[in-house]
N, C-alpha and C positions, 0 to 999 in steps of 0.2 A: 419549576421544571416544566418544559416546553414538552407535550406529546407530538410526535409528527407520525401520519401513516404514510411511509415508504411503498411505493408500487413499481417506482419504473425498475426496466432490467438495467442490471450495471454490469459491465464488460470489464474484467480484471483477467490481462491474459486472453488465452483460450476459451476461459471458465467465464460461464454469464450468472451474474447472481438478480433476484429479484430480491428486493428487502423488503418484502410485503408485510411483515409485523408491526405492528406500535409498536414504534424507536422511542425512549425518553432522551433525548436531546439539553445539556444542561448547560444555557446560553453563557460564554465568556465574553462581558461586557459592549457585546453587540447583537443583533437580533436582524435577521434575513425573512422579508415576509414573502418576497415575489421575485422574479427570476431577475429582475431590477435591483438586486441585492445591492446594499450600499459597497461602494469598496473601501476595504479595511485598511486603516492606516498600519503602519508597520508594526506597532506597538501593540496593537490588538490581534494583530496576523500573532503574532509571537506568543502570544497568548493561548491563541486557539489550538495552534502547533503544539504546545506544551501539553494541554489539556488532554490530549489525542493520542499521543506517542507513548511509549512505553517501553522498558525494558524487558528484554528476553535471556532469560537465563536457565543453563544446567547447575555445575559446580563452579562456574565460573561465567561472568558477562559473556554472550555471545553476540547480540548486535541491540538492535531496536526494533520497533513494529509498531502498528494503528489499529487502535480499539474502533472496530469496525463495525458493532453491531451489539445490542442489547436484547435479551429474551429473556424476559423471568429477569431470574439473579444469575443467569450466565451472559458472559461478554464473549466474544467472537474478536479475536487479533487478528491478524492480516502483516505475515511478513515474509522472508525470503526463505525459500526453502536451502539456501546455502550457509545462511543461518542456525540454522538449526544440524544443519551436519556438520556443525564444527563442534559438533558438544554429543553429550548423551542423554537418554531418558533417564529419569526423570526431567522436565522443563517445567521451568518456572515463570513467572511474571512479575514484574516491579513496575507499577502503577505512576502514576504520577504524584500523590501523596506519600509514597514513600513505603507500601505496602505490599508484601510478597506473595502471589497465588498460587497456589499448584496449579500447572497446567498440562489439557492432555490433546492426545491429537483426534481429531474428529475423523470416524470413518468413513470410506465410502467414498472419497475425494480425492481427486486424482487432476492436477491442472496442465497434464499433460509434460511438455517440453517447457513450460514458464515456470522463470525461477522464484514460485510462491509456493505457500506453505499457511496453515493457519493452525491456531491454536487456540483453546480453550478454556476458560478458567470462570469462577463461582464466586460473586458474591452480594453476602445478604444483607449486610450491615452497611455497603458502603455506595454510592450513585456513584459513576464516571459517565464524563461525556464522551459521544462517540461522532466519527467523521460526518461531515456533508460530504456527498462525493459531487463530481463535477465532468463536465466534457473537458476529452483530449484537448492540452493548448496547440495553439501554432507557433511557428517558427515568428522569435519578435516579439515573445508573451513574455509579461515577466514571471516568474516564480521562484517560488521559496522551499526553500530543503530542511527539516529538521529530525535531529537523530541525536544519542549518547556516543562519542568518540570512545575510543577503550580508554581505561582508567589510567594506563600508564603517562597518556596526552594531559594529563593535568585537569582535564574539563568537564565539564557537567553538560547539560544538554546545551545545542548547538544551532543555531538558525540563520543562515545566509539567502542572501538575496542575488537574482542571476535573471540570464536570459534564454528563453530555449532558442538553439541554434541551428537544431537539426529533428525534424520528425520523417523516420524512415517511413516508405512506402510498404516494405516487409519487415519485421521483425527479424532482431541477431537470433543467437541461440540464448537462452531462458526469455524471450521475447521482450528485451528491450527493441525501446522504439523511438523514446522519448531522451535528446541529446541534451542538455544545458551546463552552462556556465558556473552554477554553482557550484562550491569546492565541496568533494563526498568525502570523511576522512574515515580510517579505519574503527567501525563500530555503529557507522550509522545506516549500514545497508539495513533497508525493511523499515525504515522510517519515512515519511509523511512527502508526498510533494506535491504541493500546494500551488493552487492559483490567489489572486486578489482578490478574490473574495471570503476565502479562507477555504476554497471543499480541496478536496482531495483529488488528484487528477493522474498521479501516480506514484507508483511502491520501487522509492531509492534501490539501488544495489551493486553498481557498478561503476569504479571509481576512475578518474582520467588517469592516463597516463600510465598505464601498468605496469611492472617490473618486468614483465615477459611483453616484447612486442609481437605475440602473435598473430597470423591473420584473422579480419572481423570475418566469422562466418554465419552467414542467414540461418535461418531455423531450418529454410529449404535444402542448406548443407553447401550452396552456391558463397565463393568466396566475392566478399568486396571488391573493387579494383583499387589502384595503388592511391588512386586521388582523395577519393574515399577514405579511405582506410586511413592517412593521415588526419581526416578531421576528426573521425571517431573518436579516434586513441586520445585526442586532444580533452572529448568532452567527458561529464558523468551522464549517468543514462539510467533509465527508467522503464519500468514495466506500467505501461499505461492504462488507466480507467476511465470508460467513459461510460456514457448513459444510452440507449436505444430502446427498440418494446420487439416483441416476437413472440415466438410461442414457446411456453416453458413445458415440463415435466415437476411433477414432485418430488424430492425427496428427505426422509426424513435424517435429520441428524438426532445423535445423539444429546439429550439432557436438552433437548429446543422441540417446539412447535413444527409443523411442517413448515418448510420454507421454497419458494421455486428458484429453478436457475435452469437460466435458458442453455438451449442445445447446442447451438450454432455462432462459431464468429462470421467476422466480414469478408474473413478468408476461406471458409468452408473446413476450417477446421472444427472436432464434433466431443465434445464430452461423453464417454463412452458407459455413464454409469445409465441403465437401464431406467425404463419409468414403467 
């Protein structure tokens, strides 16, 4: 088991997180020492993708999510908040080994208008590896998408390969940003999306091609124009994470150590929980 100390801020949404804790990081058949990371053959990406991902469930699957963080014997999810409203409390977690957690929601956490959501679960007996995270790709990157389709699609965990096509200058509404190629199929919103090297660069949710074609509208409430709005519709799209430094605030969560998260995005939008 590889320790890593986490410090930079990481930008998810609105919300800026610092991972300042000693992560245990538990290497899947590759190993990253410097920002020179090797890039991962597809077979290892697939890999690491599995490792990471996770089911999210009430009484029933509701999508997938990314074991985002370890403290103590608590893990930290990372998935969509629109996940989570298709179900009720109690939530649960189905691991990658096959194993069910209680899960709860962490207070105090508020990601604004972004369609994220995190969830919480305990455990003592068993190690999971959790995300590298990585900078926002560009348009011409490749990336890769992994999630649980619902059950009635016949399939098991899922990982396609694609191209980003479109990175918006402002965020839709739940603050997609991030346009690609990959196919998102019912079940995998809140799952993983990945660069070549394996981190994380953002949290699936939004599938092409909708059944409603309504208008794409900004976070700012400003509608798309017609040109637009036809390639949208075209792609799936992503709530983006990327890495920066600034100045944090503390706050404590529940069943974890203090941990920081910064105030400020690049748009001037402000996380409103007090320090």
């Amino acid at each position: 088991m590889d320790w890593r100390k986490l410090t930079q801020v990481v930008y998810i949404g609105s919300l800026s997180i610092t991972l300042s804790a000693s992560t245990p990081v538990v290497n899947v058949a590759f190993s990253c020492t410097s920002s020179d990371c090797e890039i991962l053959q597809s077979e290892q990406l697939q890999q690491q993708a599995q490792s990471i991902t996770v089911k999210v469930l009430s009484a029933d699957f509701l999508g997938s999510g990314i074991l985002l963080r370890k403290q103590g014997s608590v893990y930290t999810v990372l998935t969509n908040a629109h996940v989570l409203q298709a179900g009720d409390r109690p939530y649960r977690i189905q691991t990658p080994d096959g194993n069910i957690y209680a899960a709860n929601l962490p207070r105090g956490l508020n990601f604004g208008k972004n369609d994220l959501a995190l969830l919480q679960f305990q455990s003592t007996s068993n190690i999971y590896s959790v995300a590298s995270l990585g900078s926002s790709p560009a348009v011409g990157d490749e990336v890769f998408v992994a999630g649980f389709p619902v059950a009635e699609e016949g399939k098991g965990f899922v990982f396609t390969i694609g191209k980003v096509l479109l990175v918006l200058s402002k965020p839709l509404e739940g603050g997609y940003q991030l346009g690609y190629t990959n196919n998102l199929e019912k079940g995998m919103s809140g799952g993983p999306l990945l660069n070549r090297r394996g981190e994380v660069v953002g949290v699936n949710g939004m599938q092409a091609y909708p059944l409603w074609d309504a208008p794409s509208v900004f976070q700012d409430g400003m509608e798309a124009d017609e040109g637009l709005h036809k390639m949208i519709v075209r792609l799936s799209w992503a709530v983006p994470i990327w890495a920066d430094s600034g100045h944090s605030c503390q706050i404590k969560l529940k069943h974890e150590r203090i941990t920081r998260f910064h105030l400020g995005d690049k748009q001037g939008a402000r996380f409103t929980k007090s320090c």
